[in-house]
TILUMKE-822167 format. One line per 3 residues: for each residue x, y, z of N, C-alpha, C, O. Coordinates in steps of 0.2 Angstrom, whole numbers, plus 5000, padded with zeros to 4 digits. Layout:
// TILUMKE-822167
X:Y:Z:X:Y:Z:X:Y:Z:X:Y:Z  ...
END
This chain:
// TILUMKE-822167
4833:5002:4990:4838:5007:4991:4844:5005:4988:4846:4999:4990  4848:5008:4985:4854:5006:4982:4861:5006:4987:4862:5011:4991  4864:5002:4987:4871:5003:4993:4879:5000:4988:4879:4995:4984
4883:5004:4990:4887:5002:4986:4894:5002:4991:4896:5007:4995  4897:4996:4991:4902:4994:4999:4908:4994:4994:4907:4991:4989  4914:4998:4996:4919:4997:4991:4927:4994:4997:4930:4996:5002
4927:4989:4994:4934:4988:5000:4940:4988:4996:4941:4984:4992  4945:4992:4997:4954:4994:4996:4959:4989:4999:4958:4988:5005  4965:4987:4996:4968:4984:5000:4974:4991:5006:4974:4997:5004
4976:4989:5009:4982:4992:5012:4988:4987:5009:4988:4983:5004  4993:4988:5012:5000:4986:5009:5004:4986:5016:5002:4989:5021  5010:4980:5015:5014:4979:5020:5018:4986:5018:5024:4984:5020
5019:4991:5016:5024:4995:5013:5026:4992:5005:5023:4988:5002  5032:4993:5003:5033:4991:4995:5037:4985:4994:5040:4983:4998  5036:4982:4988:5041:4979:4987:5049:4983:4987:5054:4982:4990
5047:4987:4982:5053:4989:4981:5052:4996:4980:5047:4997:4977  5056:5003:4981:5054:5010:4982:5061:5013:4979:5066:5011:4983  5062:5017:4976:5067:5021:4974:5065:5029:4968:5060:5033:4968
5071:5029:4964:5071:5033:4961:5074:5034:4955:5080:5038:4955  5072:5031:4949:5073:5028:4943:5073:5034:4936:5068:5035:4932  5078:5035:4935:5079:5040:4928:5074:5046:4930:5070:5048:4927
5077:5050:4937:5072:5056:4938:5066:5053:4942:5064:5057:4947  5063:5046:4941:5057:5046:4943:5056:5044:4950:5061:5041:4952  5052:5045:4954:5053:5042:4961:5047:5038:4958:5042:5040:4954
5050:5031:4963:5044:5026:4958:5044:5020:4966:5048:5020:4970  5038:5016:4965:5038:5011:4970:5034:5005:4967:5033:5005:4961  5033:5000:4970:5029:4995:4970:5026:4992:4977:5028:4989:4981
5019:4995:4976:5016:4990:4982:5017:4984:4984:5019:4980:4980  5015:4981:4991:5015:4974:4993:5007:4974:4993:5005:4972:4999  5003:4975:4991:4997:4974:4995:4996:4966:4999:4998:4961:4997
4990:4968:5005:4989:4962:5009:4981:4962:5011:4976:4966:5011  4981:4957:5014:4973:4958:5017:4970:4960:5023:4967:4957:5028  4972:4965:5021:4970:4974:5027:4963:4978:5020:4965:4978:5015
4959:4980:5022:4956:4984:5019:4953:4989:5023:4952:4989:5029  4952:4994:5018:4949:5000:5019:4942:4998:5016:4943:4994:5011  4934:5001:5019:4930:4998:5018:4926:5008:5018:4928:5012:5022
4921:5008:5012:4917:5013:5014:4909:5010:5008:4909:5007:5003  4907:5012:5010:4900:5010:5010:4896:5019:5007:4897:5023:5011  4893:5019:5002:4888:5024:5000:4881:5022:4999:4879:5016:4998
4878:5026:5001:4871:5027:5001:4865:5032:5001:4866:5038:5002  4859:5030:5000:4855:5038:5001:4856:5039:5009:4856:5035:5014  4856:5047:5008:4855:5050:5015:4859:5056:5017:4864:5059:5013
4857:5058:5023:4861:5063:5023:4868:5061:5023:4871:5055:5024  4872:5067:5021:4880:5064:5023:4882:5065:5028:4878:5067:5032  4889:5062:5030:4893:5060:5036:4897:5067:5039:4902:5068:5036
4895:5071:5044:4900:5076:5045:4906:5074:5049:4909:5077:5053  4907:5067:5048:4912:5067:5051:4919:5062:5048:4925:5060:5050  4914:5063:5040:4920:5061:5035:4928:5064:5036:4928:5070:5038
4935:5059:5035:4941:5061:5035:4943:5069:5030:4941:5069:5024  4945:5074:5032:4948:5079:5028:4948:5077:5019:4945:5079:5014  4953:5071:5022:4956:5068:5014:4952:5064:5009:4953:5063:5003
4948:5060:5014:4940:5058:5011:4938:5064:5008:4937:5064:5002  4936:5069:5012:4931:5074:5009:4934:5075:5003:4931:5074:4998  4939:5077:5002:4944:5080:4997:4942:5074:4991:4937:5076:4988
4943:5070:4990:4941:5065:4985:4935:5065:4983:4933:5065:4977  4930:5066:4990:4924:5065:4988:4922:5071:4982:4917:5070:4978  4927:5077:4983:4924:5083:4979:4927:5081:4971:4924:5083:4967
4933:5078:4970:4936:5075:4965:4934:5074:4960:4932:5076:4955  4933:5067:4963:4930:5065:4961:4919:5063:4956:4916:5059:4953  4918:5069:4960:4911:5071:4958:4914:5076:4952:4911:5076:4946
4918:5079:4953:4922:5083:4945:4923:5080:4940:4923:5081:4933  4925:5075:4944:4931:5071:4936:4924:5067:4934:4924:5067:4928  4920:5065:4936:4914:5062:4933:4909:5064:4931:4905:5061:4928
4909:5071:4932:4902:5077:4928:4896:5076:4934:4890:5077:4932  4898:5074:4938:4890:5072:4942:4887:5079:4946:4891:5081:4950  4883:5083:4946:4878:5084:4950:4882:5088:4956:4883:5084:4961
4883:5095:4955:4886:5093:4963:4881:5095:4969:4883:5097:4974  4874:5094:4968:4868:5095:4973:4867:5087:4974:4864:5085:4979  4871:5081:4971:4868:5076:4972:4874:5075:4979:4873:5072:4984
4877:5078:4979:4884:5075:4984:4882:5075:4993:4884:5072:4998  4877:5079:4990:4872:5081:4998:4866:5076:4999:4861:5077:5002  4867:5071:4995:4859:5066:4995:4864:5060:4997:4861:5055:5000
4868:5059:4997:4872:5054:5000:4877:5053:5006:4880:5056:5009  4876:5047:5008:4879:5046:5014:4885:5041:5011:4884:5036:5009  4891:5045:5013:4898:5040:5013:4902:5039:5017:4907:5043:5017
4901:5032:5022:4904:5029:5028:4908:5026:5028:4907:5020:5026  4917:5027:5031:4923:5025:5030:4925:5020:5037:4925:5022:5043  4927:5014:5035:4931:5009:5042:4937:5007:5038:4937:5006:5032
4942:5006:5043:4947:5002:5041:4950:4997:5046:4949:4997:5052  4955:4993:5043:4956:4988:5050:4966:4990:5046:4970:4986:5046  4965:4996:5043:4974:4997:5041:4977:5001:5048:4972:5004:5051
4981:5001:5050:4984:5004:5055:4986:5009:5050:4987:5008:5044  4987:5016:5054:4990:5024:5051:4994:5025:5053:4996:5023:5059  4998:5029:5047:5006:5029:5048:5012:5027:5049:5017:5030:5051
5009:5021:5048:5017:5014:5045:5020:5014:5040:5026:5013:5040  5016:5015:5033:5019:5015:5027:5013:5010:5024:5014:5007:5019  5007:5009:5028:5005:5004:5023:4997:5004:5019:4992:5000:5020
4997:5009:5015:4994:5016:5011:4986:5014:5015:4982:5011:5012  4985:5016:5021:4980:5018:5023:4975:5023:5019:4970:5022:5016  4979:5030:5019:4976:5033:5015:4976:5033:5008:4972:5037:5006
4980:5029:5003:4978:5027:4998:4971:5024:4997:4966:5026:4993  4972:5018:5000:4965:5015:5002:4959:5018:5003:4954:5016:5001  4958:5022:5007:4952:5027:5009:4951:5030:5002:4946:5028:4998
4955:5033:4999:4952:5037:4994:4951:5032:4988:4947:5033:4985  4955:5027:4988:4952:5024:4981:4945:5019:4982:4942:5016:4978  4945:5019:4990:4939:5015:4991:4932:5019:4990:4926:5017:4988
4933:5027:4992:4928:5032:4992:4928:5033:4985:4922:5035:4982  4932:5032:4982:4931:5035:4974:4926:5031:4970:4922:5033:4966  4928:5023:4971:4926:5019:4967:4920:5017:4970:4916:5014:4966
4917:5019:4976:4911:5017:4977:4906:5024:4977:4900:5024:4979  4909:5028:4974:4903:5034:4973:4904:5033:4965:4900:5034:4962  4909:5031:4963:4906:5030:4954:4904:5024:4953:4901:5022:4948
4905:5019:4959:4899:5013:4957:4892:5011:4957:4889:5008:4953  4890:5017:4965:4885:5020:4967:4882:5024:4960:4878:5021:4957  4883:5029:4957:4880:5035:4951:4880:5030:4944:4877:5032:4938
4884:5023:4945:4884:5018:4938:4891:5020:4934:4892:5019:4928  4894:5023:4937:4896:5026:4932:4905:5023:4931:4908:5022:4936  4909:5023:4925:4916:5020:4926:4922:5026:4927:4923:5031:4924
4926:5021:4934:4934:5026:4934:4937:5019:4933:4936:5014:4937  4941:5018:4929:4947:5014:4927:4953:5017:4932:4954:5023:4934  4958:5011:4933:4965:5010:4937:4967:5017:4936:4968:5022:4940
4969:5017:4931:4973:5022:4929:4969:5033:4931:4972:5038:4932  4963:5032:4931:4959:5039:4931:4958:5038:4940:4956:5043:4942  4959:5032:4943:4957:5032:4950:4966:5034:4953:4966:5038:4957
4971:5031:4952:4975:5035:4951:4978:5041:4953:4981:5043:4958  4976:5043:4944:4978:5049:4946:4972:5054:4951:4974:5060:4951  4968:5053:4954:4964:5059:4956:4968:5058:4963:4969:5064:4966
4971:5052:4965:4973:5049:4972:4979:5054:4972:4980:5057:4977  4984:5054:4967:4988:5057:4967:4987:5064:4967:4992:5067:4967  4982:5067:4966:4979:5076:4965:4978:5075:4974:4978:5081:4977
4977:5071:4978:4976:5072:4987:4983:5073:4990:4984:5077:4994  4989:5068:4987:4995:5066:4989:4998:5059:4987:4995:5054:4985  5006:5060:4987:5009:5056:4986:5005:5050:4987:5001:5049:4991
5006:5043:4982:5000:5039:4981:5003:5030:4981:5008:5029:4978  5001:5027:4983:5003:5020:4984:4999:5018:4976:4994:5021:4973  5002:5011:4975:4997:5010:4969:4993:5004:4969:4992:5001:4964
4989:5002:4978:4986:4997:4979:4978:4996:4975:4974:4991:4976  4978:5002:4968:4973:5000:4964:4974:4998:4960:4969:4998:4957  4979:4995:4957:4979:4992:4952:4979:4985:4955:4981:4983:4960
4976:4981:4949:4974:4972:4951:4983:4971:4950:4987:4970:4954  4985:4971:4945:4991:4970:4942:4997:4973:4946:4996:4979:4948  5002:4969:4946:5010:4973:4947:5013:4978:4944:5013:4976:4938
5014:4982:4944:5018:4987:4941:5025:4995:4946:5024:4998:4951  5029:4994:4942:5032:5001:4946:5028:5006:4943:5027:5008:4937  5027:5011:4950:5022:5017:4947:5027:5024:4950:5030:5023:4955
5026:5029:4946:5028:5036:4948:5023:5038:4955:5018:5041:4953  5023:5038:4959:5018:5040:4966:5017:5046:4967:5012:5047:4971  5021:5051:4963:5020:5059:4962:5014:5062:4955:5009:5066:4955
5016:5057:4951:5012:5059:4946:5004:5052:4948:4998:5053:4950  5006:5048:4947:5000:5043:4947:5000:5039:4941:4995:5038:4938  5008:5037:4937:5008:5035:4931:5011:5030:4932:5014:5030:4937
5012:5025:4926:5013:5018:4927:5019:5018:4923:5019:5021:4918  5025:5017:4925:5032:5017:4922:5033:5011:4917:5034:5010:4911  5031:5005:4923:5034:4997:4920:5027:4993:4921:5023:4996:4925
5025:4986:4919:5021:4984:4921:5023:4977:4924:5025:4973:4919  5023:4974:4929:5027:4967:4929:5022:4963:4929:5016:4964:4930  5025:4955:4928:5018:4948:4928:5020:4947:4936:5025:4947:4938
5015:4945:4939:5016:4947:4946:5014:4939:4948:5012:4937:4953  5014:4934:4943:5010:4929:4947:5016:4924:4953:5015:4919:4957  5024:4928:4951:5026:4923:4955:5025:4925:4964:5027:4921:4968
5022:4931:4966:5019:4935:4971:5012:4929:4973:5009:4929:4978  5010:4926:4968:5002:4923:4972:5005:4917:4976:5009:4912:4976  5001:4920:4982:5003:4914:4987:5007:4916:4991:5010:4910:4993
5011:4922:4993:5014:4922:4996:5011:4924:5005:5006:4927:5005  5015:4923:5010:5013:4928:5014:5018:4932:5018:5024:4933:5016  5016:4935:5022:5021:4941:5026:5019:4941:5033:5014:4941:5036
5024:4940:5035:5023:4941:5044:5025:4948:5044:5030:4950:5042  5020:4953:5046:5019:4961:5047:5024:4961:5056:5023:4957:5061  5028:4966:5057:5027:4968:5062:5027:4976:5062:5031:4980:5061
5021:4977:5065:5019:4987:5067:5024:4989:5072:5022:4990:5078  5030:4990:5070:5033:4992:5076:5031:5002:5078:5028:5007:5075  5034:5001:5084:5031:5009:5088:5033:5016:5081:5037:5017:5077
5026:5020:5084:5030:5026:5082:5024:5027:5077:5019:5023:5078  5024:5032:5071:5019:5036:5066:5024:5036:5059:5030:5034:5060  5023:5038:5055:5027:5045:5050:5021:5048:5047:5016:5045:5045
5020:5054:5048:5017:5058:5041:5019:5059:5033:5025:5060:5032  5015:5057:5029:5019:5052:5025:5020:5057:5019:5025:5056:5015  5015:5063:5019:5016:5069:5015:5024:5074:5017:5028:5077:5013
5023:5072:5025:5029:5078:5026:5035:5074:5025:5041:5077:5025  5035:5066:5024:5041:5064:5023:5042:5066:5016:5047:5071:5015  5041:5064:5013:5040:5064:5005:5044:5071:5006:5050:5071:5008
5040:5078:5006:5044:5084:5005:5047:5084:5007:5052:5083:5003  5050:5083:5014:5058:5081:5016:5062:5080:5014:5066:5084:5015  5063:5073:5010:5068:5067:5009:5067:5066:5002:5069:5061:4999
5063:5073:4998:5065:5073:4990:5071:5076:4988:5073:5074:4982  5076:5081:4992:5084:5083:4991:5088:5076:4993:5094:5075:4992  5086:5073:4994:5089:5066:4996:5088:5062:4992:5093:5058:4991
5082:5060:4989:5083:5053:4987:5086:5050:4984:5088:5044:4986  5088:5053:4979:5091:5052:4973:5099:5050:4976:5102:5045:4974  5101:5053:4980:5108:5050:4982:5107:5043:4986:5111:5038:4986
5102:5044:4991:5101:5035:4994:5098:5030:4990:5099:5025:4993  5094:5031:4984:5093:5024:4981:5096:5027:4975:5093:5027:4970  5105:5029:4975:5108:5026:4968:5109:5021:4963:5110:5020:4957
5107:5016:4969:5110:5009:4966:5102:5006:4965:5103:4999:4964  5095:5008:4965:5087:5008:4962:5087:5005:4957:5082:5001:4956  5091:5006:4950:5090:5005:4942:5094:4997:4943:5092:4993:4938
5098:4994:4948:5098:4987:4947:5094:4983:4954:5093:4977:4954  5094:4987:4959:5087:4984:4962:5082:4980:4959:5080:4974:4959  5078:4987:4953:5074:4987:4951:5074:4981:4943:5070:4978:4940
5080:4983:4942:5082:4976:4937:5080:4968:4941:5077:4963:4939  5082:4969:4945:5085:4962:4948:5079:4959:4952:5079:4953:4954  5072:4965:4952:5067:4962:4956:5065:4960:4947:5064:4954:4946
5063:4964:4944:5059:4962:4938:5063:4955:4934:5060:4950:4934  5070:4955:4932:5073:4947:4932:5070:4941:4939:5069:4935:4938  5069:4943:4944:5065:4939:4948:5059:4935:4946:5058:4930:4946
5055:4942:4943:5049:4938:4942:5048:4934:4935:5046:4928:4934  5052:4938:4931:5051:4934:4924:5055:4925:4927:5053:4920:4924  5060:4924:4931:5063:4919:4929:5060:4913:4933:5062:4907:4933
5052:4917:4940:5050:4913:4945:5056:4912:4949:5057:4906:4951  5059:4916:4950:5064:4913:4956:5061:4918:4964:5062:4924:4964  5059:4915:4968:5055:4920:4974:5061:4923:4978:5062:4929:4979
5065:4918:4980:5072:4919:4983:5074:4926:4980:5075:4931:4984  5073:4926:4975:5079:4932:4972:5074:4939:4973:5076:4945:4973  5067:4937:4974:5061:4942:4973:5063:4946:4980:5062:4952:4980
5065:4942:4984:5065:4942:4993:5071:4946:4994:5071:4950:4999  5075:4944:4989:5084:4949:4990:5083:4955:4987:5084:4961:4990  5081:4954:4982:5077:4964:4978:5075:4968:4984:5078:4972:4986
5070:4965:4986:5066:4968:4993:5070:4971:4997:5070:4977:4998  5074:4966:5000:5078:4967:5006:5082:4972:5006:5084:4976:5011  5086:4974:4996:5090:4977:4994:5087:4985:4996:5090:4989:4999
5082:4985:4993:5077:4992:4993:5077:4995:5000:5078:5001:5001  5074:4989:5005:5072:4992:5010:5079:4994:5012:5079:5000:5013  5085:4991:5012:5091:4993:5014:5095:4999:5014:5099:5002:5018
5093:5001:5005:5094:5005:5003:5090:5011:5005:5092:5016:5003  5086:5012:5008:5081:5017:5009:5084:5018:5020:5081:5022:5024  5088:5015:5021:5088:5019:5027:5091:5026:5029:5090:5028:5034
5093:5028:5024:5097:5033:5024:5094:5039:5024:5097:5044:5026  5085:5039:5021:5081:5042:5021:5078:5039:5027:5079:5043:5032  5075:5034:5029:5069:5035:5035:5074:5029:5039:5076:5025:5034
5076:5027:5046:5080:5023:5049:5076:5019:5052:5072:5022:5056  5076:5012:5052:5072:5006:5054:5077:5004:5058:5081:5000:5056  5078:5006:5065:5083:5002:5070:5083:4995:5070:5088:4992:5073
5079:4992:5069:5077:4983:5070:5079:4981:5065:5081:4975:5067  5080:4983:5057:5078:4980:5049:5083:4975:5050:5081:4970:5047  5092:4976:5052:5097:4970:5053:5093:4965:5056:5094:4959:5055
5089:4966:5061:5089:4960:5067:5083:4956:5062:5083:4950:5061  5079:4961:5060:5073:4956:5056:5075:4951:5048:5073:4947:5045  5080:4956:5048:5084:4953:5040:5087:4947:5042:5086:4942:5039
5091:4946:5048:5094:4940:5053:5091:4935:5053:5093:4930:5051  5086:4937:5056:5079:4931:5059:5077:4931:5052:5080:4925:5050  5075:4933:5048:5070:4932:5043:5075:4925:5038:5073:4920:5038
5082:4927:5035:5087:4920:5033:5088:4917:5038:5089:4911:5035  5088:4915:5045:5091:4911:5049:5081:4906:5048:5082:4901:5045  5078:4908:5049:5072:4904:5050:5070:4903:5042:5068:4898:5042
5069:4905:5037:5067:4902:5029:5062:4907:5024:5059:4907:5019  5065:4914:5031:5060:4917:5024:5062:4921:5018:5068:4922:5019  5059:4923:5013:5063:4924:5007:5064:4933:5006:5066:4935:5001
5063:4936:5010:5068:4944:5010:5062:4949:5014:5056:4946:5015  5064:4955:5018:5061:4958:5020:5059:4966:5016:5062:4970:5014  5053:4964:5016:5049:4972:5014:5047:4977:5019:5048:4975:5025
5046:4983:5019:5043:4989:5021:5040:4993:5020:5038:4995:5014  5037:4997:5027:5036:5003:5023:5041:5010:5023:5043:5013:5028  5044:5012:5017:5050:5017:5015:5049:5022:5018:5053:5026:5021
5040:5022:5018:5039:5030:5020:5035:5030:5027:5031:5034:5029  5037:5023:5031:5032:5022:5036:5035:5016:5040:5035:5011:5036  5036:5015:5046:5038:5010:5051:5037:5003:5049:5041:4999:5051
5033:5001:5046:5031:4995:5047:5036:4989:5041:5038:4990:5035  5038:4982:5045:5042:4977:5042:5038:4971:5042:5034:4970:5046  5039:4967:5036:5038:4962:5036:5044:4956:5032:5049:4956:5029
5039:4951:5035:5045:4945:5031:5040:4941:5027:5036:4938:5029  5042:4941:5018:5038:4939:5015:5043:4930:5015:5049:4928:5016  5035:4924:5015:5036:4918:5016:5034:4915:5013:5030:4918:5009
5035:4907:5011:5031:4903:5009:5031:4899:5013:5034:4899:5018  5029:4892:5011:5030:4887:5015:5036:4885:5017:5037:4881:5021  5041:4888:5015:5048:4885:5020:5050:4889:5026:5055:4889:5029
5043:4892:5028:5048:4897:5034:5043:4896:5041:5037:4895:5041  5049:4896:5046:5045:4894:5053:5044:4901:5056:5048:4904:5059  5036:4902:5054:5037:4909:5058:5037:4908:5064:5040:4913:5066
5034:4902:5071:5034:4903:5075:5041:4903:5079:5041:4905:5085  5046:4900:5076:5052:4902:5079:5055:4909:5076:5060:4910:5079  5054:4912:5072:5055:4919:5071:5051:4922:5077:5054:4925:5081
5046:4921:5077:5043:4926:5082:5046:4925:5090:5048:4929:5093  5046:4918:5092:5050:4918:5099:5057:4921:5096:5060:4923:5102  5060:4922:5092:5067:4926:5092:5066:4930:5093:5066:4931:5099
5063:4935:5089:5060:4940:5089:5060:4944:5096:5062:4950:5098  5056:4938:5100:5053:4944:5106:5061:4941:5110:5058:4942:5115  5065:4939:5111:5070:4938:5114:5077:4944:5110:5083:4945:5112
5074:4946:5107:5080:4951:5105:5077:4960:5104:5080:4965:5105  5072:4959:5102:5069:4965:5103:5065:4967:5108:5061:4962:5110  5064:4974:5111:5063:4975:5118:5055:4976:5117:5054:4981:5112
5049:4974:5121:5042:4975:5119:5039:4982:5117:5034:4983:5113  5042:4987:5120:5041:4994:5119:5043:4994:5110:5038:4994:5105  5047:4993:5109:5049:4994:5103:5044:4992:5097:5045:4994:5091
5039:4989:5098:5036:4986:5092:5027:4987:5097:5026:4988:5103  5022:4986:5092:5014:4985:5094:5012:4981:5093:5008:4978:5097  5015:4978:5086:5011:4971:5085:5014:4965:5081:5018:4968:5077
5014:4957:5080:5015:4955:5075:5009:4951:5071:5005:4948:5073  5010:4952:5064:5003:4950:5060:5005:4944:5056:5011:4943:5053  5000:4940:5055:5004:4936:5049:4998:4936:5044:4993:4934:5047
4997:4939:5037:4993:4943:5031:4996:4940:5025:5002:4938:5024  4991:4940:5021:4992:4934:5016:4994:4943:5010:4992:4949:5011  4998:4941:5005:4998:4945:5000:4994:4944:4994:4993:4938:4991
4991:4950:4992:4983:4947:4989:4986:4951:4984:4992:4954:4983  4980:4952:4978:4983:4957:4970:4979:4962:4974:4975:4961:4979  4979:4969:4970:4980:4975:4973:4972:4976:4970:4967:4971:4971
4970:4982:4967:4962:4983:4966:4959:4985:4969:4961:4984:4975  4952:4988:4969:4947:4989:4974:4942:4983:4974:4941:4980:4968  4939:4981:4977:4933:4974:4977:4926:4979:4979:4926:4984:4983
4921:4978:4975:4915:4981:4974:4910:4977:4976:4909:4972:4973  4906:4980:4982:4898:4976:4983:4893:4979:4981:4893:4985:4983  4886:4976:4975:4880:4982:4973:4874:4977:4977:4872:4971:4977
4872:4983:4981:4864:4979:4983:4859:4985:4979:4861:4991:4978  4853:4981:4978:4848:4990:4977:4842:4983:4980:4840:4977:4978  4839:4987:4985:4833:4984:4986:4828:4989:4986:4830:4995:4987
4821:4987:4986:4816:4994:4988:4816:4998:4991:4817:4996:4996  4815:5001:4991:4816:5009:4997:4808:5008:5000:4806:5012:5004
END
């Protein structure tokens, strides 16, 4: 029997998020959170996600496959991403469900056609591509492409603070707006890509911080000073988010003490306020594919 396991990463929210020459454009942080789904023979799942199903039918279009085959399959969805933080939970479902129904039929979707289908469900994170790049999230297109190696090895102390967003009805909300709160996006976005090219992390850390700073005007993170605080007072090098979703982190390397950020932490912010602290390595983006086929 053939089985085909497709795992997605999620993301701390973006590196950097705005709105560049018309474009509203982001970059992923991806980390190691996955979205896992597994295809198979069998009956299907009636209890597949809405926006799953939605891909799943996409998907079967964009590939010419059979659509009597779609009912010989079973395709089953786990994640260990928390929803509605900002850190593309359902990006990851749909590009995990895509990639492993065209892994499953043999057949190829490239970065770029997995993508766009992701962006035909909704505004789209761009945790499939292996590579760095700023992407358009409305269209599913790739603006810039960056060398992302001085990101290896990085990590991030996650903190899930309380609360949800719906990440579609933000977007429609806070597209008369954007353009005026991330004005100053075209040198963020400068000064993150001079970061990488010149290996400086520190400066990758300020870009970040810049962005997220710049975005509160659209979604408001009551904590982000006290974490920006802590995050320089103890060594870490700038804080990321999610734009369009709750969640903060402090990206690190070896010079930072998170266990004394986390005792700060819990002495300046009040428990309700927040669900969890994670510490998540930043990994390269992509889907990770398993094929077994044994005898039926």
């Amino acid at each position: 029997m053939r089985r085909v396991t497709a795992f997605a990463p999620g993301s701390c929210g973006e590196f950097i998020q705005g709105v560049l020459r018309g474009e509203p454009c982001l970059v992923s942080c991806p980390v190691n959170r996955f979205s896992k789904v597994t295809v198979s023979a069998g009956e299907p799942d009636a209890f597949l996600p809405p926006k799953a199903s939605k891909m799943l039918a996409l998907v079967f279009k964009a590939l010419s496959l059979p659509a009597e085959d779609k009912h010989r399959i079973r395709v089953t969805l786990s994640s260990d991403i928390p929803v509605g933080k900002g850190m593309a939970s359902s990006t990851a479902d749909l590009s995990a469900v895509a990639s492993a129904v065209a892994a499953y039929f043999e057949k190829e979707l490239t970065e770029d056609a997995l993508a766009a289908l992701c962006a035909e469900v909704e505004p789209t994170d761009n945790i499939m591509y292996r590579d760095l790049n700023l992407f358009n999230y409305m269209t599913g297109k790739i603006i810039k492409s960056f060398d992302g190696r001085q990101i290896d090895n990085l990590k991030v102390l996650m903190i899930d603070f309380a609360g949800a967003v719906d990440t579609l009805s933000f977007h429609e909300k806070s597209s008369e707006t954007a353009d005026e709160a991330t004005a100053n996006f075209e040198e963020i976005a400068g000064a993150f890509e001079k970061a990488l090219v010149s290996g400086d992390r520190k400066a990758v850390g300020r870009a970040c911080t810049a962005s997220v700073r710049a975005n509160q005007s659209l979604l408001y993170k009551p904590y982000l000073e006290t974490v920006i605080a802590l995050s320089e007072r103890f060594g870490g090098l700038g804080v990321v988010g999610g734009h369009s979703g709750t969640v903060l982190g402090v990206l690190y390397d070896e010079g930072f003490d998170a266990m004394s950020f986390t005792e700060a932490f819990k002495t300046e912010v009040p428990p309700e306020a927040y669900e969890a602290i994670m510490r998540c390595d930043v990994v390269a983006g992509g889907v990770r594919l398993q094929t077994s086929d044994s005898p039926s």
